[in-house]
PASEDO-546374 format. One line per field, with one value per atom (N, C-alpha, C): residue number from 1; residue in one letter; x, y, z. Coordinates in pm, 1 decimal. Layout:
<atoms>
nr <- (NUM, ...)
rest <- (A, ...)
xx <- (X, ...)
yy <- (Y, ...)
zz <- (Z, ...)
</atoms>
This chain:
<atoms>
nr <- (1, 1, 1, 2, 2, 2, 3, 3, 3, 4, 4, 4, 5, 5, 5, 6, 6, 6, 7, 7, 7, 8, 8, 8, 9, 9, 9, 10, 10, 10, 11, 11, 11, 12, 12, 12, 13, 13, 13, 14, 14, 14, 15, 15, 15, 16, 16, 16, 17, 17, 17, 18, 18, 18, 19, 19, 19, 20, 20, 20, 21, 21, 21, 22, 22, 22, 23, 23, 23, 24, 24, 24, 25, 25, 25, 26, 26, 26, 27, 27, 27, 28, 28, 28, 29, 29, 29, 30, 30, 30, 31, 31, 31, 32, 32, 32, 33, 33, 33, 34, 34, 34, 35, 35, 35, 36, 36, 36, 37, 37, 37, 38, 38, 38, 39, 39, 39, 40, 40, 40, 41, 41, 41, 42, 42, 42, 43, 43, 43, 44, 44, 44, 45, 45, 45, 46, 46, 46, 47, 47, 47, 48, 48, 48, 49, 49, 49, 50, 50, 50, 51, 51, 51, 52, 52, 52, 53, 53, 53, 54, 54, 54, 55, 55, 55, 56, 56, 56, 57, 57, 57, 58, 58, 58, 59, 59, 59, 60, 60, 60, 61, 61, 61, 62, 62, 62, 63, 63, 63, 64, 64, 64, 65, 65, 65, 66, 66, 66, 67, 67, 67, 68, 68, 68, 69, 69, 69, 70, 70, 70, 71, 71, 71, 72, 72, 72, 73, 73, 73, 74, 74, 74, 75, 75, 75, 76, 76, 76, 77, 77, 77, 78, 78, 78, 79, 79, 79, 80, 80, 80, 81, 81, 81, 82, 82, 82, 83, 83, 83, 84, 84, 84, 85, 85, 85, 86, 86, 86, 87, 87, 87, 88, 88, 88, 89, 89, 89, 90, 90, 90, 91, 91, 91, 92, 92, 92, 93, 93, 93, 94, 94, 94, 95, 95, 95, 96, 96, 96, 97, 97, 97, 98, 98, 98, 99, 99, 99, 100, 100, 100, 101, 101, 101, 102, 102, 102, 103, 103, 103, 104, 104, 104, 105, 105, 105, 106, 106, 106, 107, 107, 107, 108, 108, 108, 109, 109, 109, 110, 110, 110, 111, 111, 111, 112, 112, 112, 113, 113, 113, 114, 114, 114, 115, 115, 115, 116, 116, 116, 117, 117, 117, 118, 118, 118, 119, 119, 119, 120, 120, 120, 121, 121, 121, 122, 122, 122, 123, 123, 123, 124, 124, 124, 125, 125, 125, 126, 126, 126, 127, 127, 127, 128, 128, 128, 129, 129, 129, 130, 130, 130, 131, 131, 131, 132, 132, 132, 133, 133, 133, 134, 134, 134, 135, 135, 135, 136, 136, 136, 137, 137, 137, 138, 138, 138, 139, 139, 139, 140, 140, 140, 141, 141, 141, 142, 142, 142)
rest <- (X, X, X, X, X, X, X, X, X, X, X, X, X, X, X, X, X, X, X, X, X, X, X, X, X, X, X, X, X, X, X, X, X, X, X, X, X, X, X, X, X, X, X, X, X, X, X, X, X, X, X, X, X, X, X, X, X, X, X, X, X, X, X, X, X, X, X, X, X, X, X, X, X, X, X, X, X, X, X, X, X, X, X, X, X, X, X, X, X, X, X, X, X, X, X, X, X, X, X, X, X, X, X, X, X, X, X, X, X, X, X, X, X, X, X, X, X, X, X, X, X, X, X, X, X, X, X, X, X, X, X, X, X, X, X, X, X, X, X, X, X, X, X, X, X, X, X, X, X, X, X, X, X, X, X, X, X, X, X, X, X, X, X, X, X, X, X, X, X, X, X, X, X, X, X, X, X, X, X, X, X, X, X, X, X, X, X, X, X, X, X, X, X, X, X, X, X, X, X, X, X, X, X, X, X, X, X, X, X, X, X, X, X, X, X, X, X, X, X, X, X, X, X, X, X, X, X, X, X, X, X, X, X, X, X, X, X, X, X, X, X, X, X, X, X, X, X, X, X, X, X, X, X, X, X, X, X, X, X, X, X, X, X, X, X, X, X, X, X, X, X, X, X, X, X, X, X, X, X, X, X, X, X, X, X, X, X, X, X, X, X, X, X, X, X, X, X, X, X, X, X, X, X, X, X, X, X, X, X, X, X, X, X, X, X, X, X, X, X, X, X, X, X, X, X, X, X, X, X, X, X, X, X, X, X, X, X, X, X, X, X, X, X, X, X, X, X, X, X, X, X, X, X, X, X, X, X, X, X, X, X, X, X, X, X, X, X, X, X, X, X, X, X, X, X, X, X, X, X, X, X, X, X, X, X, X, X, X, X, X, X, X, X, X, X, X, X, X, X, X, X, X, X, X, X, X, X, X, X, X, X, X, X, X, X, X, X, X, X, X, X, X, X, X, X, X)
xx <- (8165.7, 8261.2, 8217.1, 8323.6, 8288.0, 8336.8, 8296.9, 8372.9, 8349.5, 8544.0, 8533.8, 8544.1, 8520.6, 8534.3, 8430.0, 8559.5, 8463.6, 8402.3, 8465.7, 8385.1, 8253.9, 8161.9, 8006.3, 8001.4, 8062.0, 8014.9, 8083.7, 8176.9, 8200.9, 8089.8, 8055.7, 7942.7, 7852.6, 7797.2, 7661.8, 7718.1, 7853.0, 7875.8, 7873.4, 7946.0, 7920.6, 7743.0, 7631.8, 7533.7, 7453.8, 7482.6, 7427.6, 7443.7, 7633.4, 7653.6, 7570.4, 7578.3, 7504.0, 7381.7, 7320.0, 7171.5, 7137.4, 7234.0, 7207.3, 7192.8, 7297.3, 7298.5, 7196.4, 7185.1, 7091.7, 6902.4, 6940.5, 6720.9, 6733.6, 6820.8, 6778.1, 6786.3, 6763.9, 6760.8, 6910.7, 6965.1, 7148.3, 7085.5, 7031.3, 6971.5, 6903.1, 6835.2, 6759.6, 6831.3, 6952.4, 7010.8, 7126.8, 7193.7, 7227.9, 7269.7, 7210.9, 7141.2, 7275.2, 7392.5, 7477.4, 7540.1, 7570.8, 7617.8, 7522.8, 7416.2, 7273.1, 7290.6, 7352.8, 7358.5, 7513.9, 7639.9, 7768.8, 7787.2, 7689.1, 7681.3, 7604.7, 7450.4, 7422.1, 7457.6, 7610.1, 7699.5, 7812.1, 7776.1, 7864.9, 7814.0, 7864.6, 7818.5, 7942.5, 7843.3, 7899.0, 7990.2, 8025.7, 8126.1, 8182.1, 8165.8, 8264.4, 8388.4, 8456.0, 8581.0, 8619.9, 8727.8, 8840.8, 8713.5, 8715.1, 8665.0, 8524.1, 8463.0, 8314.0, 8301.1, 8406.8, 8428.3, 8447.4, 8524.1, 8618.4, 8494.3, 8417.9, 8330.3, 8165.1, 8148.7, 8104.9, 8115.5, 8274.2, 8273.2, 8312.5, 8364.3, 8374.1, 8213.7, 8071.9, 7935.0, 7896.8, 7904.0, 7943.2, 7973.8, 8116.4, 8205.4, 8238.7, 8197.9, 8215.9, 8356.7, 8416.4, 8595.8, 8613.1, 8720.1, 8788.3, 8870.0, 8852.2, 8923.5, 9078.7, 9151.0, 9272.4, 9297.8, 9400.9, 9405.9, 9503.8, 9528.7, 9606.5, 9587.0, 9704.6, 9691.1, 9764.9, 9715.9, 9793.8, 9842.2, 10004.6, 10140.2, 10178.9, 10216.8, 10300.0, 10470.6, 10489.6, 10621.3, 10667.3, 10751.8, 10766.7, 10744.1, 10717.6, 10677.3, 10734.8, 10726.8, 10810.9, 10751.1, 10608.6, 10511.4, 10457.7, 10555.1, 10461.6, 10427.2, 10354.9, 10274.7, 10247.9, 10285.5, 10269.3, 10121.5, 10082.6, 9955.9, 9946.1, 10052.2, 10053.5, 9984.2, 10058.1, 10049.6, 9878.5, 9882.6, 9722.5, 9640.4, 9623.5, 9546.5, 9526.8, 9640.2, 9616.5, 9527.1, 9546.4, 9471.7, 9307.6, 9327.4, 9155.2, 9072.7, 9132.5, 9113.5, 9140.6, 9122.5, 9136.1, 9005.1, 8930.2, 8808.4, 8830.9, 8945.9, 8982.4, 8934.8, 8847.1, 8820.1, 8909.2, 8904.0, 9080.6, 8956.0, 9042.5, 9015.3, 9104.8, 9051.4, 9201.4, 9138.9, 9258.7, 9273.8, 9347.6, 9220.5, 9331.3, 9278.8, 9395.3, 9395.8, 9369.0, 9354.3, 9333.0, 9390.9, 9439.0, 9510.6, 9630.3, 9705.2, 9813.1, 9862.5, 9710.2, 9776.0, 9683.5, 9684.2, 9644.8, 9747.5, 9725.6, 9845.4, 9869.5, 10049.3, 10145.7, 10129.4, 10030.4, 9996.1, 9901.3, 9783.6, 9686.1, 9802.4, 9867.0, 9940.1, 10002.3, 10060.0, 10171.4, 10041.1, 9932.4, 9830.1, 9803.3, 9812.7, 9719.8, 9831.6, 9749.4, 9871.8, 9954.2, 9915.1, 10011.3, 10025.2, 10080.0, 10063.5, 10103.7, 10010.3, 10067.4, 10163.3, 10282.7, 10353.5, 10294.3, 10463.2, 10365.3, 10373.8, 10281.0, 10275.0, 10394.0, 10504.7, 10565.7, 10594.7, 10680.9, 10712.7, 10866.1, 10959.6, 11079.1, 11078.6, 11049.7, 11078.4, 11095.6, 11047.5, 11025.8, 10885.6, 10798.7, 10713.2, 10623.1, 10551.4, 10467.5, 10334.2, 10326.3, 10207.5, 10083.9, 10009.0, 9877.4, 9781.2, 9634.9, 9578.3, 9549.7, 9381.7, 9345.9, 9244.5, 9211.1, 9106.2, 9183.8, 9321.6, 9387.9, 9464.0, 9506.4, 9590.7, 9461.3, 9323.4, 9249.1, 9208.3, 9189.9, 9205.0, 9262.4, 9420.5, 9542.2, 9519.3, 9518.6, 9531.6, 9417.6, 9304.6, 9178.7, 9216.8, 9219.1, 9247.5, 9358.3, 9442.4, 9544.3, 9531.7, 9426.5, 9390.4, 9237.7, 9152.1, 9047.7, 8974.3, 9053.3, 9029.7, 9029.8, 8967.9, 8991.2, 9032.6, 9138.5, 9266.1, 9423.5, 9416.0, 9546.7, 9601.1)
yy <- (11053.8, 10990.9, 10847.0, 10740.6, 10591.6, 10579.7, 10474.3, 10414.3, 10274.4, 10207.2, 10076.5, 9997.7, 9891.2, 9782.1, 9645.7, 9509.1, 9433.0, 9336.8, 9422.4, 9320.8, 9372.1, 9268.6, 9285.6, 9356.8, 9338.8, 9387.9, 9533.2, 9585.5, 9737.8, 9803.1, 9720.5, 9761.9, 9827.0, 9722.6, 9724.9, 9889.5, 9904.7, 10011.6, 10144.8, 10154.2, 10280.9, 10272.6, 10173.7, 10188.1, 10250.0, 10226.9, 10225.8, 10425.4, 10422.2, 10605.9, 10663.5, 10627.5, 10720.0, 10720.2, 10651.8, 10639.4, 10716.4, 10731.7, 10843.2, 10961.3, 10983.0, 11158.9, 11181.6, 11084.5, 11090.4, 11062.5, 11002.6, 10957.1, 10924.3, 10970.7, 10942.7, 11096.7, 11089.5, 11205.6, 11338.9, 11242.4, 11338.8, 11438.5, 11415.2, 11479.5, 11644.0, 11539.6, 11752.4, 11777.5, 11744.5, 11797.9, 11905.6, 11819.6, 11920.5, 11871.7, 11986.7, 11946.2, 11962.4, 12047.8, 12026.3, 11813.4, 11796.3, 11643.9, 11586.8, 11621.8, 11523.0, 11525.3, 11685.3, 11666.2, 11593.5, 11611.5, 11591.5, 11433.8, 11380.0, 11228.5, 11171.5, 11230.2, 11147.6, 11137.8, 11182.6, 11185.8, 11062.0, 10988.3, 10841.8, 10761.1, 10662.0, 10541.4, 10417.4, 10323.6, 10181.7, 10095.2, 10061.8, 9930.7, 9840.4, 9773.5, 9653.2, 9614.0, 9655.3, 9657.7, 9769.3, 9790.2, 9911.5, 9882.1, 9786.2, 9695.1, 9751.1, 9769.5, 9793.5, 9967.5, 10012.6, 10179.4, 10255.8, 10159.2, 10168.4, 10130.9, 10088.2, 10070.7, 10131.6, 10217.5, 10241.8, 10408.5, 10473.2, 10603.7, 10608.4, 10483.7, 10447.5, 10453.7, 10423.3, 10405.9, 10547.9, 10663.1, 10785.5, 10860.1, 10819.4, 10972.2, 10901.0, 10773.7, 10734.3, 10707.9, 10700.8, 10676.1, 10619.0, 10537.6, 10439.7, 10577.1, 10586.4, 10695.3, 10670.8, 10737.1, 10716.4, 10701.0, 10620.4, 10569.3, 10674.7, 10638.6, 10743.0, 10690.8, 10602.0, 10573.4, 10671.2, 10692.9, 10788.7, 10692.0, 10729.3, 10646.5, 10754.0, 10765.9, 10772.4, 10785.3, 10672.6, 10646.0, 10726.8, 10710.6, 10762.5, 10673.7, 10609.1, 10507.6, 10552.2, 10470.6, 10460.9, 10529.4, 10515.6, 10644.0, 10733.4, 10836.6, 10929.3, 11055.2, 11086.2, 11223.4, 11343.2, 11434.1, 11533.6, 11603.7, 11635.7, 11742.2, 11839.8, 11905.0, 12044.8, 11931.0, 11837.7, 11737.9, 11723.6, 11654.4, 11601.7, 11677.5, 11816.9, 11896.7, 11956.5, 11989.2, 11987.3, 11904.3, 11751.5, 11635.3, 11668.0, 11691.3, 11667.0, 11846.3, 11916.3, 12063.0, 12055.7, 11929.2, 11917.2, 11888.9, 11821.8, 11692.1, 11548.2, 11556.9, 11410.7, 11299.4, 11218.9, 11149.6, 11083.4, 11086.6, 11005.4, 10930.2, 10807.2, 10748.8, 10750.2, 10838.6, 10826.4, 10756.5, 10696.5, 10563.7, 10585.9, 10648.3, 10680.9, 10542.4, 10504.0, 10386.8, 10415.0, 10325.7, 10359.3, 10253.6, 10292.4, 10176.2, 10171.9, 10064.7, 10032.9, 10105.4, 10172.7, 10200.5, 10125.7, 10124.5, 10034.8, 9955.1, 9822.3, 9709.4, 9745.3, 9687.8, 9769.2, 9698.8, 9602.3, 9482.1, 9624.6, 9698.3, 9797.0, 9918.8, 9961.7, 10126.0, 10094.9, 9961.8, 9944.5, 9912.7, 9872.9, 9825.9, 9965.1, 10055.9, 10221.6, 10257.1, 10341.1, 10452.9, 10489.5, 10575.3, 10679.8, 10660.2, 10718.5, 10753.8, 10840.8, 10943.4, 11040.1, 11097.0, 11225.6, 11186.4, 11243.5, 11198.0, 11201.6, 11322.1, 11379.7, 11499.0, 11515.1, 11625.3, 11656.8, 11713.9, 11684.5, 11770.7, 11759.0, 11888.2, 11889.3, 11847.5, 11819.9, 11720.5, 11578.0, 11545.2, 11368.4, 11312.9, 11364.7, 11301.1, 11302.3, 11196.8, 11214.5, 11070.3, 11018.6, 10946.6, 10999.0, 11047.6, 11139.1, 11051.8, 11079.9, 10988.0, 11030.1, 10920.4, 10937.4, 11089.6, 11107.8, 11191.7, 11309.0, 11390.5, 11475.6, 11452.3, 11365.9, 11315.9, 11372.8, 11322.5, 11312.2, 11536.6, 11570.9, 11709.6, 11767.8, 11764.8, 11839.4, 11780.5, 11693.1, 11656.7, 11704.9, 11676.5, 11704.5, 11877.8, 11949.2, 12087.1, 12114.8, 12061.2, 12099.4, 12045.9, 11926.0, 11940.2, 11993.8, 12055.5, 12086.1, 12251.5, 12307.7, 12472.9, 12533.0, 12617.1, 12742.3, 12834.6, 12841.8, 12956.9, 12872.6, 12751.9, 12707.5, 12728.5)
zz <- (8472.1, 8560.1, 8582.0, 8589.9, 8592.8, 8727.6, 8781.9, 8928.1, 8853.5, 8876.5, 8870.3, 8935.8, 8968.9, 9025.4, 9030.4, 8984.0, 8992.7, 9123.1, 9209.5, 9354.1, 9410.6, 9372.6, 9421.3, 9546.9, 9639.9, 9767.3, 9760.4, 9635.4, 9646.5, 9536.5, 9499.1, 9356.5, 9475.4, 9546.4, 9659.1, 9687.6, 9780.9, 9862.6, 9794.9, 9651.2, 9567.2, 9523.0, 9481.8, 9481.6, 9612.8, 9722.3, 9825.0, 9868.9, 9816.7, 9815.0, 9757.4, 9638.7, 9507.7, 9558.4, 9621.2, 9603.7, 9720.5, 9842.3, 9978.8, 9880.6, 9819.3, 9758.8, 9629.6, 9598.1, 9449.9, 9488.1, 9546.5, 9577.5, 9733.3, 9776.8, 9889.4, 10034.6, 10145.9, 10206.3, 10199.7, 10130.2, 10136.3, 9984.2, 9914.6, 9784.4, 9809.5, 9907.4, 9967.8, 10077.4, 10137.2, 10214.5, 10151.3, 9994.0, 9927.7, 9763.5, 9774.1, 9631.4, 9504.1, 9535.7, 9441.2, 9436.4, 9594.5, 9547.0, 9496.4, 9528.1, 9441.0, 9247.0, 9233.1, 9091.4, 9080.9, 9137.9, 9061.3, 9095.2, 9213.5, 9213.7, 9131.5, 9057.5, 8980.9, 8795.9, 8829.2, 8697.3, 8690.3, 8810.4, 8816.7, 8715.7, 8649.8, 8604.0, 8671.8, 8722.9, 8797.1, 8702.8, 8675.1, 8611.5, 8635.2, 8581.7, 8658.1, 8639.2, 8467.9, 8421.4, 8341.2, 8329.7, 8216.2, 8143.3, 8076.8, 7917.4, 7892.4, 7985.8, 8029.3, 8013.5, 8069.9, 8029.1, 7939.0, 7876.6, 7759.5, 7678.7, 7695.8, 7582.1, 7544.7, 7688.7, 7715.5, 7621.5, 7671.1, 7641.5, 7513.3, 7425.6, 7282.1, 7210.9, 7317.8, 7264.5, 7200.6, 7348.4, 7379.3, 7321.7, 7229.7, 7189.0, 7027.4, 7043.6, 6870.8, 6821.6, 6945.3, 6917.9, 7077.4, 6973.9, 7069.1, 7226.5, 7356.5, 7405.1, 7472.5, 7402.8, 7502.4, 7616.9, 7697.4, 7835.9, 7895.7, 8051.8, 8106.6, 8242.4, 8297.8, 8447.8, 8533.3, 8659.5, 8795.0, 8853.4, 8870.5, 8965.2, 9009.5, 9158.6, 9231.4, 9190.1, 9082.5, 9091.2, 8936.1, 8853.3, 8725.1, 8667.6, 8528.7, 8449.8, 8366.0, 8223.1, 8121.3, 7950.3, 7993.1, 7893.2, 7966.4, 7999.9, 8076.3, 7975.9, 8011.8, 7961.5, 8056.1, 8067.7, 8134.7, 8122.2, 8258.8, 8276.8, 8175.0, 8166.6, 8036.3, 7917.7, 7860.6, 7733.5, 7707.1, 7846.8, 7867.4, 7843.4, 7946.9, 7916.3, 7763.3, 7732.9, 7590.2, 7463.3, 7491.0, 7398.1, 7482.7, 7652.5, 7624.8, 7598.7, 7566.4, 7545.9, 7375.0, 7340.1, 7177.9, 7138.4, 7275.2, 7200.8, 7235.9, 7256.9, 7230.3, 7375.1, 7375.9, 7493.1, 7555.0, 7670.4, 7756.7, 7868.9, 7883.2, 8045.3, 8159.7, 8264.1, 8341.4, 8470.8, 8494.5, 8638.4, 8701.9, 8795.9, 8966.8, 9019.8, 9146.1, 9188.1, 9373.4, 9443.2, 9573.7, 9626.9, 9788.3, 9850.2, 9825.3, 9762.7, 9724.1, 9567.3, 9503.2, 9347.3, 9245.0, 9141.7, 9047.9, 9007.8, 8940.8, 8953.0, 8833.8, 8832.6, 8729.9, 8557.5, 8603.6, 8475.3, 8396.7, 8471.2, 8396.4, 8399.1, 8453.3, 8414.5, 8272.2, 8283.4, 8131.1, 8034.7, 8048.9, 7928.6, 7856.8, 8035.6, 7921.4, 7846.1, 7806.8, 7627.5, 7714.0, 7826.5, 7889.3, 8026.4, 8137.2, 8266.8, 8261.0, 8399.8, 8380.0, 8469.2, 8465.1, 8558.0, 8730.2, 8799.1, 8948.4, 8971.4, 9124.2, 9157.6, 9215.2, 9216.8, 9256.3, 9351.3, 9437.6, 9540.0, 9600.5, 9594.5, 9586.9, 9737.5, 9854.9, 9935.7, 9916.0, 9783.9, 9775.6, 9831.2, 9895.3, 9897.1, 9796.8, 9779.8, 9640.8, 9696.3, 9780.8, 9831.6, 9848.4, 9794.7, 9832.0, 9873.2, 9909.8, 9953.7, 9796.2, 9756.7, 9584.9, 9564.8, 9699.5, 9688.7, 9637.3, 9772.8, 9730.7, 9554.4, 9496.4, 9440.1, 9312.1, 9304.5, 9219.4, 9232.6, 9327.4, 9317.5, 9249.2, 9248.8, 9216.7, 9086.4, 9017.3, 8909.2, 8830.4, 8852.4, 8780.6, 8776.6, 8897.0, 8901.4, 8768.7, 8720.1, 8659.5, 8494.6, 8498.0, 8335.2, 8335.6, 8417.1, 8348.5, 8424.8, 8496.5, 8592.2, 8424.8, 8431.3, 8304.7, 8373.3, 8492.8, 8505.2, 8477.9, 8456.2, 8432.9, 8313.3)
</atoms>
């Protein structure tokens, strides 16, 4: 798992997390986040990830941004799960706050579509949003 961003003072704040749960007293307090946090790697750009999991997997990996809204390459969860239940390496970009800007959703291959809900709401915070989704391309009961 990557966390991106290039503003120093959020670099500091995800270093500063990782390092409570990884070497610091949150580690022996519990020891599963000590292992599934020290599976982050820091970054500073896509470009940096992207090249990173290209070092990694020996292939360039397919993209895949999370919107809220519908977009114009979308790919469905069933789809997805399928390509990464192939092998095939994907980067996916959940966004926080406002979203990721619509300049990076149109750069990736795909987006994927939004979570649904026959009320119309579909705003999740990223955490829930990153649940439901991860739950639905990678549970071995789906």
């Amino acid at each position: 798992m990557q966390v991106v961003t290039p503003l120093e003072d959020q670099q500091t704040l995800v270093k500063r997390i990782i390092g409570h749960w990884t070497t610091g007293p949150g580690g022996a307090y519990n020891p599963d986040r000590k292992q599934a946090l020290g599976l982050i790697r820091l970054s500073s750009s896509i470009a940096e990830s992207l090249a990173h999991i290209q070092a990694q997997e020996g292939v360039q990996p397919r993209t895949v941004a999370t919107c809220a809204r519908p977009r114009r390459h979308t790919v469905s969860c069933r789809e997805l799960r399928k390509a990464i239940q192939a092998g095939d390496p994907w980067l996916i970009a959940f966004g926080t706050a406002w979203g990721l800007a619509p300049s990076l959703i149109d750069a990736m291959d795909y987006a994927l579509e939004p979570i649904g809900d026959p009320g119309g709401y579909n705003h999740l915070s990223v955490r829930c949003a990153a649940a439901v989704i991860l739950d639905r391309l990678l549970a071995s009961n789906s």
